[in-house]
C-alpha positions as CSV (number, residue, x, y, z in Angstrom):
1,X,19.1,8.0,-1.2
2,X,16.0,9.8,-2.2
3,X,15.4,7.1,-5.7
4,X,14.8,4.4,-2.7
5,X,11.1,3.9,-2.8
6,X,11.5,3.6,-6.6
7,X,14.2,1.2,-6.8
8,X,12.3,-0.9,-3.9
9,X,9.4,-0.6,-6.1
10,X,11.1,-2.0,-9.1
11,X,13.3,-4.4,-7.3
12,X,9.8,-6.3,-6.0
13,X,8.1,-6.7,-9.1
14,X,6.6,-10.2,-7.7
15,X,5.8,-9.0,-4.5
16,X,4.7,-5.6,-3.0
17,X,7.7,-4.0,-1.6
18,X,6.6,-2.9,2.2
19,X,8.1,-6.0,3.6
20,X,11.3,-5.2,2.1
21,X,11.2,-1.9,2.7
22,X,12.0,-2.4,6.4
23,X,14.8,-4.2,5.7
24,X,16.6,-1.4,4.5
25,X,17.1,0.5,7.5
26,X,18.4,-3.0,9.2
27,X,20.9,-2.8,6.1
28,X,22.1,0.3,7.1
29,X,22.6,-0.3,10.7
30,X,23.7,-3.8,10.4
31,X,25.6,-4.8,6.7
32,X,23.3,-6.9,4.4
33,X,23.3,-10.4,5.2
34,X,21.1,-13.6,5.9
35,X,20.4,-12.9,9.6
36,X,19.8,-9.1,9.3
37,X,17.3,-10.2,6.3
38,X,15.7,-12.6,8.2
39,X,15.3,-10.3,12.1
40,X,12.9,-8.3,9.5
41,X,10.6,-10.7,10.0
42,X,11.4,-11.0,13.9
43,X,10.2,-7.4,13.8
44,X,7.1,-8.4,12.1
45,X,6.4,-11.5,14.6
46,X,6.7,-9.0,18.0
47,X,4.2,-6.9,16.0
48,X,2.3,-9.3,15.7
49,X,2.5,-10.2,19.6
50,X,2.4,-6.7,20.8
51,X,-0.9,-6.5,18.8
52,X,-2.4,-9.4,19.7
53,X,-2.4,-8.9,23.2
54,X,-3.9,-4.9,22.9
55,X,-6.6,-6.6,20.1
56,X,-7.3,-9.3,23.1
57,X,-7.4,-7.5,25.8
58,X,-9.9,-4.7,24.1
59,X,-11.7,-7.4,23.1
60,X,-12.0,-9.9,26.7
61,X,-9.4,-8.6,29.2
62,X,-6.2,-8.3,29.8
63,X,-5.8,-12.4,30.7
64,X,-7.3,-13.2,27.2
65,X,-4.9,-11.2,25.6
66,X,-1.5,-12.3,26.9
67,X,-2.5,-15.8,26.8
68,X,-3.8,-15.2,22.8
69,X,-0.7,-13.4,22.4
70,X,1.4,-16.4,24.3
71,X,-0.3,-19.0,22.0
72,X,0.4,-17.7,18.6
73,X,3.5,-17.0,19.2
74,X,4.4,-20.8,19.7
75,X,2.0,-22.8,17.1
76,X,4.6,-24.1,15.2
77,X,3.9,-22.9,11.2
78,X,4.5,-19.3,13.2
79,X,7.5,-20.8,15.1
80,X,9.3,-21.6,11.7
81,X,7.7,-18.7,9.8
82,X,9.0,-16.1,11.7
83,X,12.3,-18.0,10.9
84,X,12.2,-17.3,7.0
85,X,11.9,-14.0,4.9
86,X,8.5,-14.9,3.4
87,X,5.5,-12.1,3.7
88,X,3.2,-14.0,5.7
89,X,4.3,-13.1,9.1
90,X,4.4,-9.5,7.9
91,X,1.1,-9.8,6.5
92,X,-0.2,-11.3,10.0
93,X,1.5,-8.6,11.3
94,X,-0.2,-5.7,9.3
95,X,-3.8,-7.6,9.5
96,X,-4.2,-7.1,13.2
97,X,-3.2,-3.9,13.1
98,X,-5.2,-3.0,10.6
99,X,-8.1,-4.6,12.8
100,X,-7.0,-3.4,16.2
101,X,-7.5,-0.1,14.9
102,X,-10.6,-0.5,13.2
103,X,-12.2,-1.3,16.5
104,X,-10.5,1.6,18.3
105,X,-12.3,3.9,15.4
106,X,-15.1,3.2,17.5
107,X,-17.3,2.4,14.4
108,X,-15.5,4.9,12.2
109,X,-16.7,7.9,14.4
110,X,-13.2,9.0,15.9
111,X,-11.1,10.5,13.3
112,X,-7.9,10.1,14.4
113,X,-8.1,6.7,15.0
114,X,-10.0,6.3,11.4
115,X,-7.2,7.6,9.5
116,X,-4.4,5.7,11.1
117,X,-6.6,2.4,10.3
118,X,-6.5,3.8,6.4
119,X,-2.8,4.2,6.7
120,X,-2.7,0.7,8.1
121,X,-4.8,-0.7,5.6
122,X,-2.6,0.6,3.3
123,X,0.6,-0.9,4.4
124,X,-1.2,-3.7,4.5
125,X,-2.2,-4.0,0.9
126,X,1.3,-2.7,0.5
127,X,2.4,-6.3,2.4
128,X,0.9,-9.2,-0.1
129,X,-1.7,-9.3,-2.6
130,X,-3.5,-11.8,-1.0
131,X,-4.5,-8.9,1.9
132,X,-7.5,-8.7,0.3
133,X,-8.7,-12.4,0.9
134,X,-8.0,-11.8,4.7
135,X,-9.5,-8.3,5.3
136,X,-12.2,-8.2,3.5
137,X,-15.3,-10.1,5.5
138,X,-14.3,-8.0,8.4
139,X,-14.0,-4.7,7.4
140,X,-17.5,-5.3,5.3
141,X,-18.7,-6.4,8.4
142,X,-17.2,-3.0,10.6
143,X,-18.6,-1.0,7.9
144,X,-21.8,-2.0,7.4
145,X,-22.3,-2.1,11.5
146,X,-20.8,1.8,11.3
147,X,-23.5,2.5,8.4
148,X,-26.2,0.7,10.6
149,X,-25.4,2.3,13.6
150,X,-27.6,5.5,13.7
151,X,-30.7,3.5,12.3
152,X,-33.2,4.4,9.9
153,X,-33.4,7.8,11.3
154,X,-30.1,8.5,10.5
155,X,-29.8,7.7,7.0
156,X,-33.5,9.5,6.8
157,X,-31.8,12.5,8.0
158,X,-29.0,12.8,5.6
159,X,-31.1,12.1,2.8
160,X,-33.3,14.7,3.6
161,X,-30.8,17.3,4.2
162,X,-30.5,20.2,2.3
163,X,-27.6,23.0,1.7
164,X,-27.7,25.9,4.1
165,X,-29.8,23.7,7.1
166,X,-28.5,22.1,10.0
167,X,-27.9,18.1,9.9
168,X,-30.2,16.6,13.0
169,X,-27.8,14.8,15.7
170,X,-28.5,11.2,13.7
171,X,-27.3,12.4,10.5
172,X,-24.4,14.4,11.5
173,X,-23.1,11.5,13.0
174,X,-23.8,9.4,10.1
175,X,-21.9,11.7,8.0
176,X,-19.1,12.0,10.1
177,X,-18.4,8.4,9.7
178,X,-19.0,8.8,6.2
179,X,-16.2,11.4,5.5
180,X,-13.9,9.3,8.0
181,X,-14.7,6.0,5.9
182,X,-14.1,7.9,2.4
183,X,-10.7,9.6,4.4
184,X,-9.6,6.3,5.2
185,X,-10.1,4.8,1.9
186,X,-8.3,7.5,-0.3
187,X,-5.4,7.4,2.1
188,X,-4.9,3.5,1.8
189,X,-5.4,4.0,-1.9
190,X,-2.8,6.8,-2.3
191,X,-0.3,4.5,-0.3
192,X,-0.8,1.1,-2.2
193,X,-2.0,2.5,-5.5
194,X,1.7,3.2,-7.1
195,X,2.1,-0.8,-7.1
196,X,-1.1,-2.4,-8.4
197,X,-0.7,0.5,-10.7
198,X,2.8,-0.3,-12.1
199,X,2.1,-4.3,-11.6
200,X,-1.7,-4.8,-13.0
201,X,-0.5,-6.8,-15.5
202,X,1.8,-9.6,-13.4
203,X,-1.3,-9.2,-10.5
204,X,-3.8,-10.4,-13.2
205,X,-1.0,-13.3,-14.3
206,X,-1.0,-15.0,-10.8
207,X,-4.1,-14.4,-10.5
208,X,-4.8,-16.8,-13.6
209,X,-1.5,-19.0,-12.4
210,X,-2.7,-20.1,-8.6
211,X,-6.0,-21.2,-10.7
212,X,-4.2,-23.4,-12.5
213,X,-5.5,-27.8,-12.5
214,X,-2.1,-28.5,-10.6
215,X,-3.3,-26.1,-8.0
216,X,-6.9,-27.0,-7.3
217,X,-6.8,-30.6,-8.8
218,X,-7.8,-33.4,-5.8
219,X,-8.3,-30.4,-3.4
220,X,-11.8,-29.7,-2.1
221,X,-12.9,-26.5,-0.6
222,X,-12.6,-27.6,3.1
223,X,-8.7,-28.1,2.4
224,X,-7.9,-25.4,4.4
225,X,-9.9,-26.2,6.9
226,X,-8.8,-30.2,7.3
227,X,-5.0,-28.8,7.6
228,X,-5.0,-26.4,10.5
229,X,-4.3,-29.0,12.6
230,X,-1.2,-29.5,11.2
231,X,-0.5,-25.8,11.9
232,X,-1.4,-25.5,15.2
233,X,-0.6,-29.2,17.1
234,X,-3.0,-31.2,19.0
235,X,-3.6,-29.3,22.2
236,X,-3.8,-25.7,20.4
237,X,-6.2,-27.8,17.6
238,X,-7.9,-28.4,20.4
239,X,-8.1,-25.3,22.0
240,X,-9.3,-23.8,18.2
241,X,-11.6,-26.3,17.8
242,X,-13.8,-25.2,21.4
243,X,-13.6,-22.1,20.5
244,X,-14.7,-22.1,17.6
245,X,-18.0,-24.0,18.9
246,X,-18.3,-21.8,21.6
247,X,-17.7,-18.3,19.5
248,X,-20.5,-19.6,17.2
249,X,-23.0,-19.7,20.3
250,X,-22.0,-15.9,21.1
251,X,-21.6,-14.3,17.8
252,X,-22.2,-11.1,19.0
253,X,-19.4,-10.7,21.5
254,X,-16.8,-12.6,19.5
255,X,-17.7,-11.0,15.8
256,X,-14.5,-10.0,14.7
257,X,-12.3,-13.8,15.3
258,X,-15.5,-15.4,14.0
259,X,-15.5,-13.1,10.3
260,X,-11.8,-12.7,10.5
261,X,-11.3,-16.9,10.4
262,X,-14.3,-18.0,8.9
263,X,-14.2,-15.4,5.6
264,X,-11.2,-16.3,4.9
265,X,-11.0,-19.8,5.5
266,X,-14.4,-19.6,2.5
267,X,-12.8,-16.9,0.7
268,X,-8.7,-18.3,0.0
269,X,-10.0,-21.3,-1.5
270,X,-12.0,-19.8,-4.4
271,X,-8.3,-18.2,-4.9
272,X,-5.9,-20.7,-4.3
273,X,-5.4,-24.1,-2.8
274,X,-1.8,-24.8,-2.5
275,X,-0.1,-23.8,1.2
276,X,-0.9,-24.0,4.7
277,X,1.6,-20.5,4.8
278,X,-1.2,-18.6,3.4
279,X,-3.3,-19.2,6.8
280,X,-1.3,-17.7,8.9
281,X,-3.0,-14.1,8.9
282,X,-6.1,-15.8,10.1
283,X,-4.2,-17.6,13.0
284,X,-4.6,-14.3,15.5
285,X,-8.0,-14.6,15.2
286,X,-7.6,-18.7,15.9
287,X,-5.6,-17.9,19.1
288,X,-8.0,-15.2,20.2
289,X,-10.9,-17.9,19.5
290,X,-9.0,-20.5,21.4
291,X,-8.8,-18.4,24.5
292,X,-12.0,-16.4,25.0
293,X,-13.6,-19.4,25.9
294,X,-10.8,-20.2,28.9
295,X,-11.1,-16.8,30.8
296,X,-14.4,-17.1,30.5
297,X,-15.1,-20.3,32.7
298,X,-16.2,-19.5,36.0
299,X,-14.7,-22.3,37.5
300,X,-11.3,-21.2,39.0
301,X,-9.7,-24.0,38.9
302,X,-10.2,-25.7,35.4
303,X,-9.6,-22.6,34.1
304,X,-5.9,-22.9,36.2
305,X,-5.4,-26.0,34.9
306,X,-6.5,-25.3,31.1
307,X,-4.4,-22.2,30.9
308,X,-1.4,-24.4,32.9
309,X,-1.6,-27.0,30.5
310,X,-1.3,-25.1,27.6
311,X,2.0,-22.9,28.6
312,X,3.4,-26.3,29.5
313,X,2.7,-27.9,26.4
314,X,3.7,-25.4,23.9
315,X,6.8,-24.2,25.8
316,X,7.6,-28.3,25.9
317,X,6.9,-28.3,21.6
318,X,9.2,-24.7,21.4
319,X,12.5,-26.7,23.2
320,X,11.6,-30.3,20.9
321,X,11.3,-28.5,17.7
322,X,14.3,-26.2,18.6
323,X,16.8,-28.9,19.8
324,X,15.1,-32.0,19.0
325,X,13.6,-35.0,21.3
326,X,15.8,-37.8,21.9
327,X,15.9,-40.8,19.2
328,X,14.5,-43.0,21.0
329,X,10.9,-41.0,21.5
330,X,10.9,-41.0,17.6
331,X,11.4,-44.5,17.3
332,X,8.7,-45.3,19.7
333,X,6.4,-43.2,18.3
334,X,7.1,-43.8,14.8
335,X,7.9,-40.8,13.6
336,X,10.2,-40.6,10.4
337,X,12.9,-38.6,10.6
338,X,13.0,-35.3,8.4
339,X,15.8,-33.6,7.1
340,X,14.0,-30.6,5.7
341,X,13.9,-27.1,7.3
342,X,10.6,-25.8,6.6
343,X,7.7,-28.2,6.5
344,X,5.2,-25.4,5.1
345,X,6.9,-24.8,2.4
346,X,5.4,-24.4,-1.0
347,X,6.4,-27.6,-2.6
348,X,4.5,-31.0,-1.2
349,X,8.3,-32.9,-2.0
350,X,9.5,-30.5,1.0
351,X,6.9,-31.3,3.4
352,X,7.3,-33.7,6.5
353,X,5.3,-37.1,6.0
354,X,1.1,-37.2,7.3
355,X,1.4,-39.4,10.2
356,X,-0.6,-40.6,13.6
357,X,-1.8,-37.0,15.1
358,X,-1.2,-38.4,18.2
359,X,2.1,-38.7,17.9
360,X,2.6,-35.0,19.3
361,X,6.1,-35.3,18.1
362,X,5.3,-35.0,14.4
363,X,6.9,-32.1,13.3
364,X,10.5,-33.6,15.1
365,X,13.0,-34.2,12.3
């Protein structure tokens, strides 16, 4: 009925209700149920795929972004996530949207393109309060490289413009992307304003609650950074780990992954240090990091290989952590058994034991 956005509103007081809302259409077609509850996220994790792949290919080719879009969609945290009805997938979703379109804007100076990235940004916000921690070292980034772009000339220009004259090529530009940025902005406050609004008070009270000793106690500020191994696996650690190094020699051509991981990775801990779930909006940028590097070799045949050995290995993890590796492979490896569902879950009790890395069967129940 029409009272739906409302009642969604008030039926999601802990979380923003975007997520949610798409469920209700799957209600209607389907019944309510676990399964239909859960394919919401499903629709979030081929968003996330389909998304990937244009934010790849824009970025280093149309190799780079199937393969990006090939690896994230098999590191394990995102193999289980996509399996539960938390936000994060949805928020990983929304976040490279969000920046697919902001480099289509073409700095802010096409319109069109400008306002769907406000609508996106929106939704976004709309998704998890923790957007903000995600989103916000690359848009400052996008938007400061858009203010930047027409030089001293241009901001000279507009300064020195007065009403009834003609703006000089420079500063009409500059103001386009001006009105498009302010545009943008009022549209994804309009959208996500109605929420923060009605929930100030519980956003300030978890706020104050993930700040808590039992949150931060015996956790430095590299936590995040120590665990990713744990959500990626060995070969994609790997992978994440060269690119990395190799993104930092380029920072130029590989801006956006570099910001997108590294500003969060600084940022989320000064928040909250409690769940490796919370990283998973940054893992786009991780897969696109891990594979830039690989396309890039000009040597035909390691490249083969790399790319070879990675399909193989994470479509060899998919069928182990789906039906499970024979007993004796655990035994020989020593890898306890596990009888719980979701090993990034939010309490440490529900997490599989820390054992050998090399053991690449470690996540196997």
């Amino acid at each position: 009925g029409l009272s739906l956005p409302a009642q969604i509103i008030d039926a999601t007081t802990f979380w923003p209700p975007f997520s949610y809302f798409l469920s209700q259409p799957l209600y209607a077609l389907f019944g309510i149920g676990t399964d239909v509850t859960v394919f919401t996220t499903t629709i979030f994790l081929a968003l996330a795929i389909i998304f990937i792949y244009l934010l790849g290919r824009r970025l280093y080719g149309v190799t780079a972004g199937l393969l990006a879009a090939f690896l994230f969609s098999f590191y394990p945290i995102v193999f289980m996530l996509s399996r539960t009805y938390y936000q994060d997938m949805a928020l990983a979703a929304l976040t490279t949207i969000t920046f697919y379109l902001m480099l289509r804007s073409e700095a802010f100076s096409q319109r069109r393109v400008t306002l769907l990235f406000g609508l996106s940004l929106g939704l976004t916000a709309l998704t998890k309060q923790g957007f903000f921690t995600i989103i916000t070292g690359p848009v400052l980034v996008a938007v400061g490289m858009a203010l930047a772009s027409n030089g001293r000339e241009g901001w000279r220009e507009l300064l020195a413009w007065r009403p009834g004259r003609p703006l000089s090529p420079h500063g009409a530009d500059l103001a386009r992307r001006l009105a498009n940025l302010l545009l943008a902005g009022a549209i994804a406050a309009i959208i996500a304003a109605p929420w923060y609004l009605k929930n100030v008070g519980l956003f300030f009270w978890q706020t104050g609650d993930v700040r808590t000793t039992a949150n931060f106690e015996g956790k430095p500020f590299w936590w995040y950074l120590g665990k990713f191994d744990e959500t990626l696996l060995i070969w994609p650690f790997v992978l994440g780990v060269i690119g990395l190094v190799t993104a930092l020699l380029h920072p130029k051509r590989n801006w956006l992954p570099l910001v997108w991981f590294l500003s969060a990775s600084i940022i989320y801990p000064l928040v909250t240090r409690q769940h490796m779930r919370h990283m998973l909006p940054v893992l786009p940028a991780v897969a696109l990091l891990s594979v830039q590097w690989m396309v890039a070799l000009r040597q035909t045949t390691l490249r083969r290989v790399l790319i070879g050995a990675t399909v193989v290995f994470q479509v060899a993890m998919f069928f182990v952590m789906s039906w499970g590796a024979p007993k004796t492979w655990n035994q020989a490896l020593g890898v306890p058994i596990q009888n719980d569902y979701l090993p990034f879950a939010d309490a440490s009790t529900e997490r599989p034991q820390l054992i050998d890395p090399l053991a690449f069967l470690y996540y196997q129940y």
